[in-house]
C-alpha positions as CSV (number, residue, x, y, z in Angstrom):
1,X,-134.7,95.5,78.4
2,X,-131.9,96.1,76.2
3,X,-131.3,99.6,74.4
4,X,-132.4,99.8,70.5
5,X,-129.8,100.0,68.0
6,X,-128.2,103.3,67.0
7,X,-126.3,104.3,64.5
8,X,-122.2,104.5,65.2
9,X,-122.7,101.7,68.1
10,X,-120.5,98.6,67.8
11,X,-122.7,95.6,67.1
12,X,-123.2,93.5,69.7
13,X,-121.0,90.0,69.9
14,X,-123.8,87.6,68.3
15,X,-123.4,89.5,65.2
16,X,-120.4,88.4,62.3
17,X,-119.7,90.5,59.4
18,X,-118.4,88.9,56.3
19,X,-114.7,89.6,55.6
20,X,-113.8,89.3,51.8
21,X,-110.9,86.6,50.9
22,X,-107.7,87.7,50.0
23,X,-105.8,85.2,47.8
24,X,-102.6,83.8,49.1
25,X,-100.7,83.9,46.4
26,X,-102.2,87.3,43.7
27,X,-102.3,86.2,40.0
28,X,-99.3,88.9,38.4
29,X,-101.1,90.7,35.4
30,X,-99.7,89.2,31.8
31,X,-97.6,91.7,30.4
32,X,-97.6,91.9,26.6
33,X,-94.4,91.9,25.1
34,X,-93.3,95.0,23.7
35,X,-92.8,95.3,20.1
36,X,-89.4,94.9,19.8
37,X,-88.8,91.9,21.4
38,X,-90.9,90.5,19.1
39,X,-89.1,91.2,16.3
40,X,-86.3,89.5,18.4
41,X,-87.8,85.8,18.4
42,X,-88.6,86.2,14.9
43,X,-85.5,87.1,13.6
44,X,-84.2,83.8,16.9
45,X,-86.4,81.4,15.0
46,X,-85.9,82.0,11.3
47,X,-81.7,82.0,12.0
48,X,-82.5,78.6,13.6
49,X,-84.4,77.8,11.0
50,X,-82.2,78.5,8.3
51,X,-79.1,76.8,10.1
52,X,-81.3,73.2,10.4
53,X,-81.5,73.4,6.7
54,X,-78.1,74.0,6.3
55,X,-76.8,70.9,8.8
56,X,-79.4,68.7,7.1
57,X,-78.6,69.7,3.5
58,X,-75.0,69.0,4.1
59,X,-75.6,65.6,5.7
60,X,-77.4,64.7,2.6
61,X,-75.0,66.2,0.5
62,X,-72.3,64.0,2.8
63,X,-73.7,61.0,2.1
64,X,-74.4,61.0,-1.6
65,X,-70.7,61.8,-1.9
66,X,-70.0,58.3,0.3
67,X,-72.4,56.5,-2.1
68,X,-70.9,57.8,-5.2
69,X,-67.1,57.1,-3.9
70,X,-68.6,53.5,-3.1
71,X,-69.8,52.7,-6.4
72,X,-66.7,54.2,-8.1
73,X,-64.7,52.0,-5.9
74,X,-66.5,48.8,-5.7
75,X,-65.3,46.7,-8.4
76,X,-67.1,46.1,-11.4
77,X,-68.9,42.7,-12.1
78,X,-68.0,42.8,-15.7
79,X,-65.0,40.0,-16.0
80,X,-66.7,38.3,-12.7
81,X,-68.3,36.0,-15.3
82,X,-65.3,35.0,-17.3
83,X,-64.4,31.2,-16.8
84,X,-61.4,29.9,-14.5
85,X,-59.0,28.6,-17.5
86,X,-55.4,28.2,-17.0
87,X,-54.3,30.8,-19.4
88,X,-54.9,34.3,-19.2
89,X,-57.1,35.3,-22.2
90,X,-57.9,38.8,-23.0
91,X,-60.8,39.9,-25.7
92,X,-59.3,41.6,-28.8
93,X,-59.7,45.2,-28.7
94,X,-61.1,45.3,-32.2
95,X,-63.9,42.5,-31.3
96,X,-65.2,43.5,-28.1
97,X,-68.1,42.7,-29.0
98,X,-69.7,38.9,-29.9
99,X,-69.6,39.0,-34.0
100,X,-73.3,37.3,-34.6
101,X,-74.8,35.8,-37.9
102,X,-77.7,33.3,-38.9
103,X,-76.2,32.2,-42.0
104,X,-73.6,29.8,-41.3
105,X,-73.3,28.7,-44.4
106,X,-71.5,32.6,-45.5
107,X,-69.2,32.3,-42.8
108,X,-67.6,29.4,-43.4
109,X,-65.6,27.0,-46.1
110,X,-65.2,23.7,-48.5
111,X,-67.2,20.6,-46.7
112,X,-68.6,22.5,-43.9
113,X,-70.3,25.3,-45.8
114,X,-71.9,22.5,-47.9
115,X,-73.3,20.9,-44.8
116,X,-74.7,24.3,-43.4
117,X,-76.5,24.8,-47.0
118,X,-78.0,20.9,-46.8
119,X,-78.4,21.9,-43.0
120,X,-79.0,25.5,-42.0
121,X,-77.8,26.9,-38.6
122,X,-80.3,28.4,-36.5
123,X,-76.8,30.8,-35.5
124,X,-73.7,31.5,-35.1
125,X,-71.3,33.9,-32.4
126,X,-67.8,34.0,-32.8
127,X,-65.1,36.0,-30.4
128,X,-61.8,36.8,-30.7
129,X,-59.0,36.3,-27.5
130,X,-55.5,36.4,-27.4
131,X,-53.1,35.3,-24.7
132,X,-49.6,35.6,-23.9
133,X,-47.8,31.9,-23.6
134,X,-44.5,31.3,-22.9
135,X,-43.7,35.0,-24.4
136,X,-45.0,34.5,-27.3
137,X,-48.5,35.5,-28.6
138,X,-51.8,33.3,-29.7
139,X,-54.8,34.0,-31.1
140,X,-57.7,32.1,-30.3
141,X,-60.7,32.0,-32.2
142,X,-64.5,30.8,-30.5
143,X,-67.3,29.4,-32.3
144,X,-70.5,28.5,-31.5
145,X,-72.8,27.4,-33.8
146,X,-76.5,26.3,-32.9
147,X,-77.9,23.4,-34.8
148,X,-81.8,22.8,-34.8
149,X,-81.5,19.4,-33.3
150,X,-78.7,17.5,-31.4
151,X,-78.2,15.0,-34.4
152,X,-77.3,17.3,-37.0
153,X,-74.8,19.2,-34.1
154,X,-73.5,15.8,-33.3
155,X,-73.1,15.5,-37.3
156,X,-71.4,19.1,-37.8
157,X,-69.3,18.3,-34.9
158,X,-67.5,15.0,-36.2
159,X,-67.1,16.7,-39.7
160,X,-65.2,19.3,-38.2
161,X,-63.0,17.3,-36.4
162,X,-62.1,15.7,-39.8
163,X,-58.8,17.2,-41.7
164,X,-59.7,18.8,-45.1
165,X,-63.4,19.4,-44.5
166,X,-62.8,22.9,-43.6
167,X,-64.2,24.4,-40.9
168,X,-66.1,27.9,-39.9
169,X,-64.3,30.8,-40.6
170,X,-62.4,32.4,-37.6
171,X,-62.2,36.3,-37.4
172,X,-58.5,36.5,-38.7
173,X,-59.6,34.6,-42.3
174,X,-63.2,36.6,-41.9
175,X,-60.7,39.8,-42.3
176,X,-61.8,41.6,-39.1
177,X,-58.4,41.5,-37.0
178,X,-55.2,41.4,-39.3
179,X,-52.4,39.9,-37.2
180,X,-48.7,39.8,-38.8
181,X,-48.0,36.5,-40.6
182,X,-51.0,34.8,-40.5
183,X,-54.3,34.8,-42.6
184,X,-56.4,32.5,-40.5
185,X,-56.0,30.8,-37.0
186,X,-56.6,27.0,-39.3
187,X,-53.1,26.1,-39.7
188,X,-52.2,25.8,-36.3
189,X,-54.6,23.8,-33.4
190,X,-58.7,22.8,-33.2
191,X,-60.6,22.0,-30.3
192,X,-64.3,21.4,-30.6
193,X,-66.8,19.7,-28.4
194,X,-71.2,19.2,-28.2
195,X,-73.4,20.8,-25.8
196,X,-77.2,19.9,-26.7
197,X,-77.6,21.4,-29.9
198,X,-74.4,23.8,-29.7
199,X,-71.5,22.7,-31.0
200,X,-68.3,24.4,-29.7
201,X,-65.1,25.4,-32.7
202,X,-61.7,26.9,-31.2
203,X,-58.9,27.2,-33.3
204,X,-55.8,28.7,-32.0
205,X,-52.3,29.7,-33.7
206,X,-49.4,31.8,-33.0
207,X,-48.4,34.9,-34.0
208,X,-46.5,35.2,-37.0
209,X,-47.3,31.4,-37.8
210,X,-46.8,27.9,-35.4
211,X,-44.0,25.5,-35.7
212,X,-44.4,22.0,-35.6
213,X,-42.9,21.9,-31.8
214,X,-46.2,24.3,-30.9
215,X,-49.2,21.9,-31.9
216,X,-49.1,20.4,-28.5
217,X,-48.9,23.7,-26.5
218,X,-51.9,25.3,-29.1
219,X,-53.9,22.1,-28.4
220,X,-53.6,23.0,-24.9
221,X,-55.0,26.8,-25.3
222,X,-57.5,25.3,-27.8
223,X,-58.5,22.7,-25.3
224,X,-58.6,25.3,-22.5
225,X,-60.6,27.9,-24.3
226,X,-63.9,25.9,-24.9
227,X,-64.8,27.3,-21.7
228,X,-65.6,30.2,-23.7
229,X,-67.8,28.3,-25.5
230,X,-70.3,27.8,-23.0
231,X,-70.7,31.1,-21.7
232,X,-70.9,32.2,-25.1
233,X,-74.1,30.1,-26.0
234,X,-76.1,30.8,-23.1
């Protein structure tokens, strides 16, 4: 018979006692940043802050100045339109602008203005070039007048073509553009042709007045110049 239990004695093997677990690796207690390291970040983050907005508005501001230098560079579709003709014609500086009407019949002269008051327009546009030729320079006036039917175009066209039946009036005899020795562009070379309804009227002439040893070169700018024609009626 074994002795009782008393107080102070070891317990005997058959008895375990529960050891408490101590962790491998102890969790560090979180430290709260002090006050002025705070401050620190803050003041970090805001300078970052303000430097993005700095790189970003200057790349923007970078690349509108590239688009603006492109567009001032790029050249300008304005005479990309004019027609391939063999001489170099240049719009007069005082009729930049197309010179429009609907009443043919106050624009122009003798046979012709009696046709347009049988016969009314529907319009007219006229434009004034000039061109440098063999030094010397021409005026070249170009008409287009819009009938209301091919016929009566067809009709204005062949009485134009006639001598003595007068004509529309170009710029210079219109009194728009005074040019030294000469009162109209009529006394010196006509070209004319039809387009549907639209018939075509250049008259050229030199300045000071044409020779009789010019009618073949002004027939040439004349001829040349109806390409004006049809970019001015559509």
């Amino acid at each position: 018979m074994s002795d009782s239990y008393r107080p102070g004695q070891y317990h005997s093997p058959d008895q375990t006692t529960r050891i408490p677990r101590v962790p491998s690796h102890p969790v560090p207690p979180r430290r709260t940043p002090e006050p002025g390291q705070n401050k620190t970040r803050e003041y970090v983050l805001k300078g970052l802050g303000l430097v993005l907005v700095a790189v970003v508005s200057g790349m923007l501001w970078w690349l509108i100045q590239q688009s603006n230098n492109s567009t001032e560079t790029s050249p300008q579709p304005s005479d990309s339109a004019s027609p391939q003709t063999k001489f170099r014609f240049v719009k007069h500086e005082l009729v930049s602008e197309p010179v429009r009407d609907s009443n043919c019949a106050r624009v122009s002269y003798e046979d012709v203005k009696k046709f347009f008051e049988r016969k009314p327009c529907t319009g007219v546009t006229r434009e004034l070039y000039t061109a440098t030729v063999d030094g010397r320079k021409a005026y070249t006036s170009v008409a287009v007048v819009r009938m209301s039917n091919a016929a009566d175009a067809q009709e204005l066209e062949k009485l134009t073509r006639t001598d003595g039946t007068g004509n529309v009036n170009d710029l210079v005899k219109d009194g728009r553009v005074k040019v030294p020795g000469l009162r109209s562009l009529g006394g010196g070379a006509f070209a004319s042709k039809v387009s549907g309804n639209d018939v075509i009227i250049v008259e050229s002439d030199f300045e000071g007045g044409s020779k009789n040893q010019d009618e073949a070169k002004l027939e040439e700018i004349s001829t040349d110049a109806l390409a004006f024609g049809d970019k001015l009626k559509n």
